[in-house]
C-alpha positions as CSV (number, residue, x, y, z in Angstrom):
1,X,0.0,0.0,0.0
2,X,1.6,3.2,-1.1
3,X,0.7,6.9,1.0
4,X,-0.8,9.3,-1.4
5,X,-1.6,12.5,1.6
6,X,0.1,13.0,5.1
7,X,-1.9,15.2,7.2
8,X,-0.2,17.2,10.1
9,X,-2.2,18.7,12.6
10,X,-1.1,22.8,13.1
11,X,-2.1,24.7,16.2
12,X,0.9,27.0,16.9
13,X,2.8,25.2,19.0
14,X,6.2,23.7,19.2
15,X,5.1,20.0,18.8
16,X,3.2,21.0,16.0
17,X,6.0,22.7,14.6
18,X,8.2,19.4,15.0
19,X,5.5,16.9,13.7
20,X,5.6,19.5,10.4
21,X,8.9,18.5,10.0
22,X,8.1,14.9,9.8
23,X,5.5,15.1,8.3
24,X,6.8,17.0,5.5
25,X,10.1,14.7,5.2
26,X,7.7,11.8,5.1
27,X,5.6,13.4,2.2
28,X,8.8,14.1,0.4
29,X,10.0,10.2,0.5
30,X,6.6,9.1,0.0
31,X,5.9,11.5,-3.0
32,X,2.7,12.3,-1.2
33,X,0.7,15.5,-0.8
34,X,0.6,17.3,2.5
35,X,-2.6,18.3,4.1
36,X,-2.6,21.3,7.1
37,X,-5.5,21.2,9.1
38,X,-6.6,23.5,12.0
39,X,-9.1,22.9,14.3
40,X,-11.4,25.5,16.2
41,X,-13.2,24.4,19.0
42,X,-16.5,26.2,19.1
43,X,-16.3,26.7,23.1
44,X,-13.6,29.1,23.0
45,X,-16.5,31.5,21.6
46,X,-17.8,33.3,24.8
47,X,-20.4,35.7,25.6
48,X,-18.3,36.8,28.8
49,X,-15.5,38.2,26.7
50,X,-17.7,41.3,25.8
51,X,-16.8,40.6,21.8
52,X,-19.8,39.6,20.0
53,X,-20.2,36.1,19.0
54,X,-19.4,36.4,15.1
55,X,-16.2,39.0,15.9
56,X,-14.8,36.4,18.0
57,X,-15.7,33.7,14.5
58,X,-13.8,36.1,12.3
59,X,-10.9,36.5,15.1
60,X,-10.4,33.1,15.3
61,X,-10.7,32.1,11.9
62,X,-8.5,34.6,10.8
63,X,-5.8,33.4,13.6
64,X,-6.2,29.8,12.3
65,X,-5.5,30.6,8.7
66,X,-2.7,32.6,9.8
67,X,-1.2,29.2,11.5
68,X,-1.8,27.5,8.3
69,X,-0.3,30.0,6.4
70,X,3.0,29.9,7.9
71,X,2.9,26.9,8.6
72,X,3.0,26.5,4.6
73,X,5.3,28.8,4.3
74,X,8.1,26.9,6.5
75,X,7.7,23.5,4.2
76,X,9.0,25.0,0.7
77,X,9.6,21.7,-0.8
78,X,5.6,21.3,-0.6
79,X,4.7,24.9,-2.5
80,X,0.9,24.0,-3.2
81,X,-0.1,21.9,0.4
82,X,-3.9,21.6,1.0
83,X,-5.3,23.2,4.2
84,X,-8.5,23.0,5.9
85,X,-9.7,25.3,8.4
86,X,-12.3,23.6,10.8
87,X,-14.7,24.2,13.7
88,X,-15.6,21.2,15.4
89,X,-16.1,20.4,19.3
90,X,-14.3,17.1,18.2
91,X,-10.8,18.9,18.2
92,X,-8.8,16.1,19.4
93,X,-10.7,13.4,17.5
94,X,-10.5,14.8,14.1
95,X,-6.3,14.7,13.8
């Protein structure tokens, strides 16, 4: 059975920052695509922040396609990777 996608799992920090790096040298021996995804888990929306509920959307979906952005940006030999942008309350299920 030959790989055709790897999918790494970005949220900013330094283990996903490391599991890039494998994941993107195991795309590269495998000749397979790499696939970014970011996950946004609906309960960090609050109405005790004082922000309104579609603001806080827009914040965070603009935060997690900032992550997916660099994190693109830091695996050149991968110039075209896919990368999906979720909200789900599954965060740790879906990766």
């Amino acid at each position: 059975m030959r790989f055709q996608h790897v999918l790494v799992a970005i949220d900013g920090s330094e283990f996903a920052a490391h599991a890039l790096e494998v994941a993107s040298s195991l795309a590269v021996a495998l000749g397979a695509q790499i696939g970014l995804v970011h996950v946004i888990d609906p309960k960090l929306v609050s109405s005790e922040t004082g922000v309104p509920a579609d603001q806080q959307w827009v914040l965070l979906r603009a935060h997690g396609q900032g992550l997916l952005d660099t994190a693109a940006a830091a695996i050149p030999a991968h110039p075209h990777p896919w990368k999906f942008l979720r909200k789900d309350t599954r965060v740790y299920d879906i990766a």
